[in-house]
N, C-alpha and C positions, 0 to 999 in steps of 0.2 A: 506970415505963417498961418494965420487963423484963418486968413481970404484959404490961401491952399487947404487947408484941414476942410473949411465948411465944404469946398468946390471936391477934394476927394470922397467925402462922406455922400453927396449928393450924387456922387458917382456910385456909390457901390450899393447905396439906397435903390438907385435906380434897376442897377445890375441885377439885385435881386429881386427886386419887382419883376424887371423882365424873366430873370428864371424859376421865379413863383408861378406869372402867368402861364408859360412854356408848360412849367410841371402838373401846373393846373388841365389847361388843353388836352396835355399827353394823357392823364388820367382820366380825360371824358371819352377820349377814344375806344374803339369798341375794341374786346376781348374776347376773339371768337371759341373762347373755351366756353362763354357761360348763354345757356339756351335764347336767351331774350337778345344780347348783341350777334349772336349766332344768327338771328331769325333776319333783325336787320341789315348785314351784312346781304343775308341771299336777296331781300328786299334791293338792296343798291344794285346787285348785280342784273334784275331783271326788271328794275325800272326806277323810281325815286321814292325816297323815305320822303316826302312833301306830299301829302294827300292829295289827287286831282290834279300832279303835274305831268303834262305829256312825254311821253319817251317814242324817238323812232328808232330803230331799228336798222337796217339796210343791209343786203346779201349780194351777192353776186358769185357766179358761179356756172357749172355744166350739169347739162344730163345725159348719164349714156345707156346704152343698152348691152344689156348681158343674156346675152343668146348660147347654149353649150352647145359647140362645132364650131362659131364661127366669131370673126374678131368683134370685137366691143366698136360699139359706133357712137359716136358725137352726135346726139341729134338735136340736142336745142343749148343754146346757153340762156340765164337764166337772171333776169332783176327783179327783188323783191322787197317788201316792206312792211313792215309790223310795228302798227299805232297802236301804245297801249298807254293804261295810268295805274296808280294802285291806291288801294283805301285802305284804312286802319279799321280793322273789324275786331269785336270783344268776345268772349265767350266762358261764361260763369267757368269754366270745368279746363279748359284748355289756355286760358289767360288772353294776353294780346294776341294778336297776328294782323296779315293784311291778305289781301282779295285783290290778284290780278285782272282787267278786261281789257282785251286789245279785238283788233282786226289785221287780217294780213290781206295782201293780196304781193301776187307774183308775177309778171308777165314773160311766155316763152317767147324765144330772138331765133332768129335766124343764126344756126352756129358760125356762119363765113361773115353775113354782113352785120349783124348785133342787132337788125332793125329787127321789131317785134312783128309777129305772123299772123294772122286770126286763121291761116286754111294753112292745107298741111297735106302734100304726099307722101305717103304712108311707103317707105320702100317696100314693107315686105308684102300689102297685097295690091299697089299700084293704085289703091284709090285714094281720091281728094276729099279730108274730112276736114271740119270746122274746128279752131282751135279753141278750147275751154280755159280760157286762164286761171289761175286760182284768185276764187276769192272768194274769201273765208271771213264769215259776219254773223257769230261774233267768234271768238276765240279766246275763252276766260279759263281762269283757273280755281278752282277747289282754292279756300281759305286756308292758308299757312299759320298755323300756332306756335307758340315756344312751348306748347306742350301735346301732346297727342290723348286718346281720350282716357287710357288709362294711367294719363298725370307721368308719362316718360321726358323728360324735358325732350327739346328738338336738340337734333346733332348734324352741324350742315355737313355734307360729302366735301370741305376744302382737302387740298393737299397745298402745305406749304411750305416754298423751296425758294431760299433766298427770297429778292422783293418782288417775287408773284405767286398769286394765288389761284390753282389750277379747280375746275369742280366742272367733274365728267358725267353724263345722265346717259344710258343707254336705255331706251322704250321700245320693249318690244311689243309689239302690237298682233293680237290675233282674237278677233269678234266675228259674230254673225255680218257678213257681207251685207249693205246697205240697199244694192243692188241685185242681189239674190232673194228665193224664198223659201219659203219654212221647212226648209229639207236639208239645210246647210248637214244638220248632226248626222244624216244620213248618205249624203254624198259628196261632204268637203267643200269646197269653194269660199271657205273661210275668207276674210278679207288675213292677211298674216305680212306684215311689214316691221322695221326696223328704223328707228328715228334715233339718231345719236347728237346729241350737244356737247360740246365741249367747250367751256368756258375759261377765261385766262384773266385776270385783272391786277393790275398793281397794286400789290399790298397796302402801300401809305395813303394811296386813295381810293380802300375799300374800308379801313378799320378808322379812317380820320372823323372826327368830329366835325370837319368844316366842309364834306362833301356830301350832296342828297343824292350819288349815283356813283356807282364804280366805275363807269366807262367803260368796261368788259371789252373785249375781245370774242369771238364765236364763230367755234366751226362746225359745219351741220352737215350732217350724212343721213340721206335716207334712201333705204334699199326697199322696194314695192314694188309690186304687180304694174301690168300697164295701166296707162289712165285710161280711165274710158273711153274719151275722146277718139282714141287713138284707133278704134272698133278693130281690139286685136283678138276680140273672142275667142278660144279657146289655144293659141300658140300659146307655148310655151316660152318660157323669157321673164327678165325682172328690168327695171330701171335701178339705176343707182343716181342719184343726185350726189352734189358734192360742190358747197357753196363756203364762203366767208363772212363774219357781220361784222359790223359796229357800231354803237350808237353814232347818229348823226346829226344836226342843229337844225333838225325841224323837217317841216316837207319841202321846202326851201333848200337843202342842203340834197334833194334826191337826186339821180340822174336824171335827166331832159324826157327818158323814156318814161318813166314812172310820174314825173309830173304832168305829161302830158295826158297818161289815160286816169291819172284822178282826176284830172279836169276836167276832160271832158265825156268818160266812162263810169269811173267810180268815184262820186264827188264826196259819200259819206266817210271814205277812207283819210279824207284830211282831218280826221280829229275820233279820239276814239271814243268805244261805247259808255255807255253813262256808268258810274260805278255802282249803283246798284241794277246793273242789266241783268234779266234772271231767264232771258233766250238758252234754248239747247243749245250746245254747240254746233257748229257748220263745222265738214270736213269737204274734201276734193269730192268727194264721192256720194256725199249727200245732198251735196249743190249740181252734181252731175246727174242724180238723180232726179230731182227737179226738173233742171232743165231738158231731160227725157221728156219726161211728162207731163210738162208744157207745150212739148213739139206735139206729141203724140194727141194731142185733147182739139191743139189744133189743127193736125190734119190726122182725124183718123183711119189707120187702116182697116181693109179686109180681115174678119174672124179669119183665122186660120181653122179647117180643118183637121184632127189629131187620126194619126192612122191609127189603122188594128193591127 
């Protein structure tokens, strides 16, 4: 009887050790009512609570064209990828946060065969122009606080239903054109676009104590002007893009097509910017500007003439 007694008691000892420790874990779990696990949470969803640990990214997806009169075209499908890390940054007045730095790059396919294009007939004016891939070096973000400056705690945008965790960003975008000049306020040609994310994550592995990343889910819609590339100069017309992500286990883990032109294209894209990178950002359109006037430096043309 006393062998049983000790051998039940060492049972229930245990039992409750283990539902100590349980209770224990469950209460270090994060609480996304209160601004500081708030903050961490969006941190897991867009890259690792680990300082300096790499996150990729991966999209896949179409781009079409929206023309008024006539039907929507297929014109490229689309693989992409965004190497980022994050850092824990301090600040007397706003408390913790962290400091995103990534790089993307994207390469357009051929919508029938998926193989990737560098030239490109242009159906609506029948000529053969160079294809510009996105690549975007660096692509950081503004420092996230649990407080903003006038000491409001943070409040992340979750909605949460059953065991996922949904957080919607619609950017609408409208600045002075990169490739335009200083007359924009005077005759429009604003750059004016729309960048929508939508993010999806499972709850037990976005509030857990035992994971440094959510794994998210992400769907991305952006509605813009043409690319430059495309020398649609003044038609009228938008693209719509409309791709899927997820994080994935490395560069190793990319499609065949995107590891190939990090290899041997974009080789700094296999690891991202330093976290303290303090570069302006790169858009399509400022790297497309460059490499304007790069082309132009090296073959320049004839002044043009301005009539009367």
């Amino acid at each position: 009887m006393k062998s049983y007694l000790k051998t039940t008691a060492a049972a229930l000892i245990a039992a409750f050790s283990c539902l100590a420790t349980a209770q224990s874990a469950s209460a270090a779990d994060l609480d996304l009512t209160q601004p500081r696990d708030a903050l961490a949470a969006m941190r897991k969803i867009n890259c690792s609570t680990i300082d300096g640990k790499p996150l990729v990214y991966h999209w896949s997806g179409n781009v079409w064209s929206r023309v008024e009169g006539e039907p929507d075209r297929l014109l490229f499908k689309v693989e992409g990828m965004n190497i980022r890390q994050c850092g824990t940054v301090q600040d007397p007045v706003r408390g913790q946060g962290f400091r995103l730095v990534s790089r993307e790059l994207m390469l357009y396919l051929d919508p029938v065969t998926g193989q990737r294009i560098d030239s490109w007939k242009n159906p609506w004016t029948g000529a053969e122009v160079s294809v510009a891939h996105v690549a975007n070096d660096p692509v950081n973000q503004r420092p996230m606080f649990e407080r903003d400056a006038q000491g409001r705690p943070f409040v992340a945008p979750f909605r949460i239903q059953g065991d996922r965790v949904f957080m919607p960003a619609e950017i609408p975008l409208f600045y002075p054109n990169p490739m335009a000049g200083d007359y924009q306020d005077y005759v429009g040609n604003h750059y004016h676009a729309m960048e929508i994310f939508d993010f999806a994550a499972d709850r037990r592995t976005l509030v857990s104590s035992r994971t440094d990343t959510a794994n998210a889910v992400l769907s991305w819609v952006r509605i813009a002007p043409w690319m430059p590339f495309m020398k649609m100069g003044s038609r009228s017309g938008l693209m719509v893009f409309n791709a899927m992500s997820q994080p994935v286990e490395g560069i190793e883990a990319l499609p065949q097509v995107l590891r190939d032109a990090i290899a041997t294209d974009y080789p700094a894209y296999a690891a991202p910017p330093p976290l303290d990178d303090a570069r302006p950002n790169a858009t399509s359109w400022t790297v497309a500007r460059a490499g304007i006037d790069a082309e132009r430096r090296a073959n320049p043309q004839p002044t043009r003439q301005s009539g009367h």
